[in-house]
Structure formats: structure tokens, C-alpha cells
C-alpha positions in Angstrom: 108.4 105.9 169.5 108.7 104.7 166.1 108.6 106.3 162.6 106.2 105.7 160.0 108.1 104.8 156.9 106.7 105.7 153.1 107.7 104.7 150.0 107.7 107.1 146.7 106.3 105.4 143.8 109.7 105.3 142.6 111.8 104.1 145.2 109.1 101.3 145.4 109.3 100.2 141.7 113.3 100.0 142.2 113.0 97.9 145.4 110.6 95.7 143.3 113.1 95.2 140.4 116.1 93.6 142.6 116.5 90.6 143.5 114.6 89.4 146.3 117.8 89.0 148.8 119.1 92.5 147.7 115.2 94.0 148.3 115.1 92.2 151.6 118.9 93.4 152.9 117.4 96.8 151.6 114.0 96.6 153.3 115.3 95.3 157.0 117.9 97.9 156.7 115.1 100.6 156.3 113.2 99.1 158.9 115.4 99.1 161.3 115.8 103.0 161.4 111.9 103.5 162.2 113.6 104.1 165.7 115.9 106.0 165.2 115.9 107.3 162.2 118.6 110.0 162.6 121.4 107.5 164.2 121.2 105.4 160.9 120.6 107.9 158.5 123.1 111.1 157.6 122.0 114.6 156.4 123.6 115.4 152.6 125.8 118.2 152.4 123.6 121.3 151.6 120.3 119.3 151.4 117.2 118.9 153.3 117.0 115.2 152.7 119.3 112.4 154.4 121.0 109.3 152.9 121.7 105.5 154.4 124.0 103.3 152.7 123.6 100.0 152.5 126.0 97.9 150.8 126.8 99.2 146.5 123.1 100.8 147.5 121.5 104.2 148.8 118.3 105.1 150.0 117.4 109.2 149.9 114.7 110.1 152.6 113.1 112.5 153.7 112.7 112.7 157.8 110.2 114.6 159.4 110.7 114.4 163.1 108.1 116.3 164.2 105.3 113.7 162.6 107.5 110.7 163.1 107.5 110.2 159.4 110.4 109.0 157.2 109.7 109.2 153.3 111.5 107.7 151.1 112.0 109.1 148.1 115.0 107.1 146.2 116.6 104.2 146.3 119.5 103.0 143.7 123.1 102.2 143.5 125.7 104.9 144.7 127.5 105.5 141.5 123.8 106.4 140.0 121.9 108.1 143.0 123.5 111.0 143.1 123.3 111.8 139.7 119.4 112.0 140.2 119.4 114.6 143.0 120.6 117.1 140.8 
């Protein structure tokens, strides 16, 4: 059964400001955890939330397995990202 995948307001605008191949390599990648979500995507060290690189990129989720929900609630480049979770 597949995930339902959100996007934070946030992690939305970012997507919208790349350029439309980076968005797109960014997007499939996301969408092809709805699956499974917890194959693709690996739990941060001493965190709730999870983290799937793709490329120079990272997206911070959010997976709720019990609703078969994935939010996503950051997306950026991996010298920034983490910078934010603090």
C-alpha cells in the first residue's frame, strides 16, 4: 500500500525555486518512496524524523507508518540542511 506524501509550505517553496531538472530528479525521487518509504529513507541519529539523499540535496520527513503518511518537512542542499534542524 502506498504512502500519502505532503509537502510543508517550506519544503514546497524550495522545490519551486530550482531548476526545473533538479525539482523533477527531487520530485520522482520522493515519489518513488510512497512504497516503501523506510527502504529509501534513513532515520537521523537521535531524531524522530528521517533523511533521503539525493544527489548535493536532502529531503527531511517525517514518516508516520501507522497512517501511511510521509511529510515532508525540508528540503535543501546537505551542507545547509542540517544547519536548520538545530
Amino acid at each position: 500500500m502506498n504512502y500519502d506524501i505532503k509537502f510543508d509550505k517550506k519544503a514546497g517553496e524550495f522545490l519551486e525555486s530550482l531548476d526545473k531538472e533538479t525539482a523533477k530528479r527531487i520530485f520522482n525521487k520522493i515519489m518513488q518512496s510512497k512504497e516503501e518509504p523506510l527502504s529509501h529513507f534513513i532515520r537521523l541519529a537521535g531524531r524522530t524524523d528521517y533523511k533521503l539523499r539525493i544527489g548535493d540535496y536532502r529531503t527531511i520527513a517525517d514518516i508516520d507508518t501507522n497512517n501511511k503518511q510521509i511529510q515532508i518537512t525540508l528540503i535543501g542542499l546537505r551542507k545547509n540542511i542540517y544547519k536548520k534542524l538545530i
